[in-house]
DOBARO-485859 format. One record per residue (C-alpha): x, y negated, z; residue number from 1; residue in three letters. Coordinates in steps of 0.25 Angstrom, whole numbers, padded with zeros to 4 digits. Each point is the difference from the previous one (the first is absolute). Last residue first. Layout:
<recs>
X, Y, Z, NUM, ALA
...
</recs>
This chain:
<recs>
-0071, 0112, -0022, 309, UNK
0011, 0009, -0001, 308, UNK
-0004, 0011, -0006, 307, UNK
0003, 0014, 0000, 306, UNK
-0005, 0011, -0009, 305, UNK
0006, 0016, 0002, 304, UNK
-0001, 0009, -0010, 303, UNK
-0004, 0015, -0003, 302, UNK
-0003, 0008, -0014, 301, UNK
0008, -0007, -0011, 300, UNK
0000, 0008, -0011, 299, UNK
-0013, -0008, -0007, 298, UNK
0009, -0011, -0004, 297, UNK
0013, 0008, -0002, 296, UNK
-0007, 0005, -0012, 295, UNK
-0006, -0012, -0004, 294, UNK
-0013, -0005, 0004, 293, UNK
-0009, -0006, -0011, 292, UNK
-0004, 0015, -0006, 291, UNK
-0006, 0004, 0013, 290, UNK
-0017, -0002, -0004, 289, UNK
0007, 0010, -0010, 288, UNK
0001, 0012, 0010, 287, UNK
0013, 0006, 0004, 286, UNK
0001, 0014, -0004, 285, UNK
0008, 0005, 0013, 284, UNK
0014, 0006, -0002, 283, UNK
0007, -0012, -0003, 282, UNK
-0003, -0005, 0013, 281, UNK
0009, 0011, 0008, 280, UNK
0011, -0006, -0011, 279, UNK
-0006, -0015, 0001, 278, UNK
0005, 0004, 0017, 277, UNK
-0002, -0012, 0009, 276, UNK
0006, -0014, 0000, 275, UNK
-0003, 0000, 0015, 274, UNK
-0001, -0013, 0004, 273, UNK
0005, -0012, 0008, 272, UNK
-0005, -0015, -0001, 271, UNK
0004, -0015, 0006, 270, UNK
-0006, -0012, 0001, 269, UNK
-0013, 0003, -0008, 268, UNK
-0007, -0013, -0001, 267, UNK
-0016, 0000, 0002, 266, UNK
-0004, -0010, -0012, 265, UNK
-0014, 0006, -0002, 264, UNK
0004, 0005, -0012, 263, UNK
0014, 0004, 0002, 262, UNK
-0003, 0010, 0010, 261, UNK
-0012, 0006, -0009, 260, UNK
0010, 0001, -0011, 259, UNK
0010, 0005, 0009, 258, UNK
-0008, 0010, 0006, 257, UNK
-0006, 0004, -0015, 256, UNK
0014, 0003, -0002, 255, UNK
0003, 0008, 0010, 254, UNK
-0010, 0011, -0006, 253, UNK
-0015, -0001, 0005, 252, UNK
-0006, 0013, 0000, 251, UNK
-0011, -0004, 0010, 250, UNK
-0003, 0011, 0008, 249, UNK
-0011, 0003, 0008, 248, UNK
0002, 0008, 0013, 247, UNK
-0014, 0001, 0006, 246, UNK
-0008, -0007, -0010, 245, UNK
0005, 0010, -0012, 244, UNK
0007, 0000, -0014, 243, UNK
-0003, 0013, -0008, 242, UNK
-0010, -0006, -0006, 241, UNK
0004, -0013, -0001, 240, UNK
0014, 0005, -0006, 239, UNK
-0008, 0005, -0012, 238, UNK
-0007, -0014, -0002, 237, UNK
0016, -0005, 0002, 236, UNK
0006, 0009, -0009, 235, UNK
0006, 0010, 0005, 234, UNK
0017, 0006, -0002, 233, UNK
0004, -0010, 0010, 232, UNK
-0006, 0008, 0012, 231, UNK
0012, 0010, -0002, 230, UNK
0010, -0009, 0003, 229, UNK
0004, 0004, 0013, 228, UNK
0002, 0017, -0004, 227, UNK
-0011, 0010, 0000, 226, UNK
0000, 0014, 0004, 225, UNK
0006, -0006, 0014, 224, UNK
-0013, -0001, 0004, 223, UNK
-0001, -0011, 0014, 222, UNK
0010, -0009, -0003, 221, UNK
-0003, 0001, -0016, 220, UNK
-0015, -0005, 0002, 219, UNK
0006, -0013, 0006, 218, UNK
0003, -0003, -0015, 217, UNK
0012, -0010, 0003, 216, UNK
0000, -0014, 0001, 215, UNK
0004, -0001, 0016, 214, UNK
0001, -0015, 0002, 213, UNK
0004, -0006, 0014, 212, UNK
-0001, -0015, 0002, 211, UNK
0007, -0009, 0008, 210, UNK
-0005, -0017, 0003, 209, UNK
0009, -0006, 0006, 208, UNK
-0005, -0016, 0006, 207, UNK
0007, -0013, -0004, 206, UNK
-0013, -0008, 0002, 205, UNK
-0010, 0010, 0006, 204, UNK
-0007, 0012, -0006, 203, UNK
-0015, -0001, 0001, 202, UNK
-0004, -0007, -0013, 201, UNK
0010, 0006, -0007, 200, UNK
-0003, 0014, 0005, 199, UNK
-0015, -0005, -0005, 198, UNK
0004, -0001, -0013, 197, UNK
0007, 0013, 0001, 196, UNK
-0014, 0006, 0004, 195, UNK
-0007, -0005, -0011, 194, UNK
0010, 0006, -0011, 193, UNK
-0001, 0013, 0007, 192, UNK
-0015, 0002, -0003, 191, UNK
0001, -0002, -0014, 190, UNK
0011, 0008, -0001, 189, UNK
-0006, 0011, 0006, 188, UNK
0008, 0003, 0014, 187, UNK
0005, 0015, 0002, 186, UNK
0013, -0002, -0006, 185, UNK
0002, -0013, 0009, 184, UNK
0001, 0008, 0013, 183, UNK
0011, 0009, 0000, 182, UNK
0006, -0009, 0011, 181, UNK
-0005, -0015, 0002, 180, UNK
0007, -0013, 0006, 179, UNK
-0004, -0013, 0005, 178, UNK
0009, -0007, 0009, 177, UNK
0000, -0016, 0006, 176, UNK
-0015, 0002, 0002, 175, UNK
-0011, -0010, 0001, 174, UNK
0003, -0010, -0008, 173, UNK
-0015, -0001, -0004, 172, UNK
-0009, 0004, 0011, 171, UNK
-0003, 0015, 0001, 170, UNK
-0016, 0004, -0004, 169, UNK
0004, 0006, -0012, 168, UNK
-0005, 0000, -0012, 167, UNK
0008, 0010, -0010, 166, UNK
0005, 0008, 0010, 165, UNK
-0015, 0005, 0002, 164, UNK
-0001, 0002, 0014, 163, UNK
0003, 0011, 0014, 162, UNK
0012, -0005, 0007, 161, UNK
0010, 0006, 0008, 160, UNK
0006, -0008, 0010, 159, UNK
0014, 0007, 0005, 158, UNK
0009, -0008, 0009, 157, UNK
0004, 0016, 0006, 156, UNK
-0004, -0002, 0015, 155, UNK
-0015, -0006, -0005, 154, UNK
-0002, 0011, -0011, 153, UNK
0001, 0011, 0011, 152, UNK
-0008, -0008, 0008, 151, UNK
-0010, -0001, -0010, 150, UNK
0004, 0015, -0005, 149, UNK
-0006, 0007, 0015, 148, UNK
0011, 0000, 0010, 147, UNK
-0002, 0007, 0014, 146, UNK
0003, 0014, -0007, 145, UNK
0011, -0006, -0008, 144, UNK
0009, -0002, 0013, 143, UNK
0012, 0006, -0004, 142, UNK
-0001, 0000, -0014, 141, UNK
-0002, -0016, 0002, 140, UNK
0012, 0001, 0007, 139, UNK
0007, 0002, -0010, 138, UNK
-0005, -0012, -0007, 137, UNK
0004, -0009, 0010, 136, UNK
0014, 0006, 0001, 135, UNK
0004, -0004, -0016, 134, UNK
-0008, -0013, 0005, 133, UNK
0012, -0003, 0010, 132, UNK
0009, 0008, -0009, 131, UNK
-0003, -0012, -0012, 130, UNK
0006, 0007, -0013, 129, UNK
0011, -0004, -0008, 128, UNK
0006, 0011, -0005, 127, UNK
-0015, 0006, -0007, 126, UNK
0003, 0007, -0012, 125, UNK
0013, 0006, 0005, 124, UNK
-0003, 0000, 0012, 123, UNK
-0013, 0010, -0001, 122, UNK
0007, 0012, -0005, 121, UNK
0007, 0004, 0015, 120, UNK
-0008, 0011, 0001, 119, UNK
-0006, -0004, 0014, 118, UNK
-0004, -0013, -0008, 117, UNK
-0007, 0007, -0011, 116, UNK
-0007, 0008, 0008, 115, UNK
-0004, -0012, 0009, 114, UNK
-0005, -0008, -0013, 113, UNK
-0008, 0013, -0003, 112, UNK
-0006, -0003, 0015, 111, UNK
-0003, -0013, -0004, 110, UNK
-0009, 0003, -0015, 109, UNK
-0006, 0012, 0007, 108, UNK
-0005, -0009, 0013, 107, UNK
-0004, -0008, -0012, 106, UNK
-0008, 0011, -0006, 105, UNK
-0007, 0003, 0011, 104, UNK
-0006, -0014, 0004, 103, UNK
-0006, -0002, -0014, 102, UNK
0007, -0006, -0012, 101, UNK
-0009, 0000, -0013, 100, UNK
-0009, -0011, 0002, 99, UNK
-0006, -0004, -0013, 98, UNK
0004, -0013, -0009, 97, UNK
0011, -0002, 0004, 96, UNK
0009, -0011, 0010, 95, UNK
0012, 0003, 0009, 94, UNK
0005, -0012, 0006, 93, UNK
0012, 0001, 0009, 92, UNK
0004, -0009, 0010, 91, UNK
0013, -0007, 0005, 90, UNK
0010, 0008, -0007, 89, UNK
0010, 0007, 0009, 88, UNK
0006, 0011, -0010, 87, UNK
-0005, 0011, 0010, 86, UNK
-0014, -0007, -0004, 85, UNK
0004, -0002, -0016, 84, UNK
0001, 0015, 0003, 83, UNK
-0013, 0003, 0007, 82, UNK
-0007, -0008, -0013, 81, UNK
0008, 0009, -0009, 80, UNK
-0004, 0013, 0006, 79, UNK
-0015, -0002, 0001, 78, UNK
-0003, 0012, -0002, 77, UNK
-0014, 0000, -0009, 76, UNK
-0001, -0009, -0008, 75, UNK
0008, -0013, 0000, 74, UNK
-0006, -0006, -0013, 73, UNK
0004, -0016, 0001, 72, UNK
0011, -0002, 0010, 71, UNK
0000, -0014, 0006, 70, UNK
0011, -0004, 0007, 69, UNK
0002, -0012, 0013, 68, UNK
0014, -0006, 0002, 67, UNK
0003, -0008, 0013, 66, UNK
0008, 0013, 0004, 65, UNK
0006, 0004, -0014, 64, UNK
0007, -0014, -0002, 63, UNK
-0003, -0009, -0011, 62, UNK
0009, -0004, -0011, 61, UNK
-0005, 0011, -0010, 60, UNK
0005, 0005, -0011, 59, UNK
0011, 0012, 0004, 58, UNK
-0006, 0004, 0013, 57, UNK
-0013, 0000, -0006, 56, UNK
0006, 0009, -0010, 55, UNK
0007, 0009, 0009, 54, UNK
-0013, 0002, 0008, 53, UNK
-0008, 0004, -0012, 52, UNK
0012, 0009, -0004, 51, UNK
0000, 0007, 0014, 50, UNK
-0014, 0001, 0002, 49, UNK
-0001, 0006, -0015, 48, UNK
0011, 0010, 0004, 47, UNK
-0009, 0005, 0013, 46, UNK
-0012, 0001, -0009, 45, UNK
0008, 0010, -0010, 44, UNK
0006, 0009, 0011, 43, UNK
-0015, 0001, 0009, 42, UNK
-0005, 0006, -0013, 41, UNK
0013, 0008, 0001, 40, UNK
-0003, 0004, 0013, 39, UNK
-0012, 0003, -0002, 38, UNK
-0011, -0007, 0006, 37, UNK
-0013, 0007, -0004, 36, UNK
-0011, -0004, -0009, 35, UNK
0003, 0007, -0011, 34, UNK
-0004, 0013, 0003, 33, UNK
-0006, 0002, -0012, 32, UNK
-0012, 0007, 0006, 31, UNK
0000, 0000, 0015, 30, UNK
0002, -0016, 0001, 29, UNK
-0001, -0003, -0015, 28, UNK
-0013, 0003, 0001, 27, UNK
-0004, -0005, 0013, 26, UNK
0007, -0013, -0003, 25, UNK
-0008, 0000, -0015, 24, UNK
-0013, 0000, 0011, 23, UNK
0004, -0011, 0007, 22, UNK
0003, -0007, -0011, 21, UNK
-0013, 0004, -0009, 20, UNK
-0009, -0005, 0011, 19, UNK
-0011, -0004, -0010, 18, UNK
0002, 0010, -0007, 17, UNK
0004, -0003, -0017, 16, UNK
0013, 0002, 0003, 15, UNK
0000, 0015, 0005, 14, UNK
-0003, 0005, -0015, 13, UNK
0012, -0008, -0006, 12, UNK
0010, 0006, 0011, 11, UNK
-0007, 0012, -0004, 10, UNK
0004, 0001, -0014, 9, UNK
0012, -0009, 0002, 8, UNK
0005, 0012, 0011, 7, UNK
-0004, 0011, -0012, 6, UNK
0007, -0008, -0011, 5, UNK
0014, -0001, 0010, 4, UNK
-0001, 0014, 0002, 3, UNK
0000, 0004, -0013, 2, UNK
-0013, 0009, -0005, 1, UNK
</recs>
């Protein structure tokens, strides 16, 4: 059996626990190993910081200190959020709907940033930062035996927030950022379009909003026996059965994106993607739920969404 049918199989199996998220941390923990910062994990969430901030930087008129962020999906190193702190954003919000950061993985989530630092690879994702709170969060290594992760969370700006993002409890205008990273591709659709009304409810006048989307088989990151597109081959009552609660994914192409965009009048002020590869797509028997997209349609596997709102 493939790898990625045996992780389904027992990603499937651990959703229907009660505690299915701590225990698929456990799993991927001494199993997968997928739960460790890596540096190239740490790579790709470092870039997004910087395009998130770029954006904001670009469309809105408002400073980064009187402006407050919202990050939808953090998980569970909060690398983003301690950048838009180094970047001297007023307050970051962090809202899911599990608790995934505990105290030792944000200590690992700082001291990667040290490494970084020390290795002279953080400036150029991060030439602007703060030094005063650059030596804040040092010295939270230094002193982390007399922090426990509220105090932690009270030096870095950072409130997580455990509730459905399609009804918060924040006041409209609210925030003057929203952004997500690799978050979309695991929301149903019926499920997303609720929570980007309710972005629009909370989002200020002339507020950013930046999104991440990976649409790629998350399956092929982890068994490279499979390429990104493989999950296109299912239909969707077959997809169902391999689809689980832990890491759902949606399949949505960019096109659904801007279709669900469009619908609900959400402006996409600016757009970058990867085209993809239709060669490396050629090579998987596209199912005929697909026959609507074109080619170049289902080969775009990542983009970023940004609206001006």
């Amino acid at each position: 059996m493939s790898k990625w049918k045996a992780k389904a199989i027992i990603q499937k199996g651990i959703s229907i626990f009660p505690q299915r998220e701590k225990i698929n941390y456990l799993f991927q923990k001494y199993v997968t190993k997928g739960v460790y910062l890596t540096d190239e994990y740490f790579g790709y969430k470092i870039q997004h910081a910087k395009d998130h901030i770029q954006y904001f930087k670009k469309y809105s008129e408002r400073s980064f200190e009187t402006s407050n962020v919202l990050e939808l999906g953090t998980g569970w190193y909060p690398i983003v959020p301690i950048a838009m702190y180094l970047n001297d954003f007023k307050e970051i919000v962090s809202i899911d709907i599990q608790s995934w950061m505990n105290f030792e993985s944000q200590i690992t989530t700082i001291e990667m940033f040290k490494d970084w630092r020390e290795r002279g690879k953080l400036d150029a994702f991060l030439p602007e930062l703060n030094e005063s709170k650059w030596n804040l969060l040092m010295n939270i290594l230094k002193d982390k035996s007399q922090l426990n992760i509220e105090k932690l969370n009270k030096i870095i700006h950072l409130k997580p927030s455990i509730q459905d993002a399609r009804k918060t409890d924040f006041k409209s205008d609210s925030f003057d950022f929203i952004c997500s990273n690799n978050t979309f591709e695991h929301i149903p659709k019926n499920i997303l379009i609720p929570i980007l009304k309710e972005f629009q409810r909370i989002i200020k006048v002339n507020g950013v909003q930046s999104h991440f989307i990976d649409m790629s088989d998350h399956f092929a990151h982890f068994d490279h026996s499979i390429n990104i597109y493989n999950f296109l081959r299912y239909s969707s009552k077959k997809w169902d059965w391999i689809d689980n609660r832990i890491q759902p994914q949606n399949r949505m192409r960019l096109k659904d994106y801007h279709k669900i965009y469009q619908d609900l009048n959400l402006p996409i002020t600016d757009e970058s993607f990867r085209e993809g590869d239709i060669q490396l797509l050629s090579t998987v028997p596209i199912h005929d739920e697909f026959k609507n997209y074109t080619k170049e349609e289902l080969a775009i596997s990542h983009a970023y969404l940004i609206s001006k709102c």
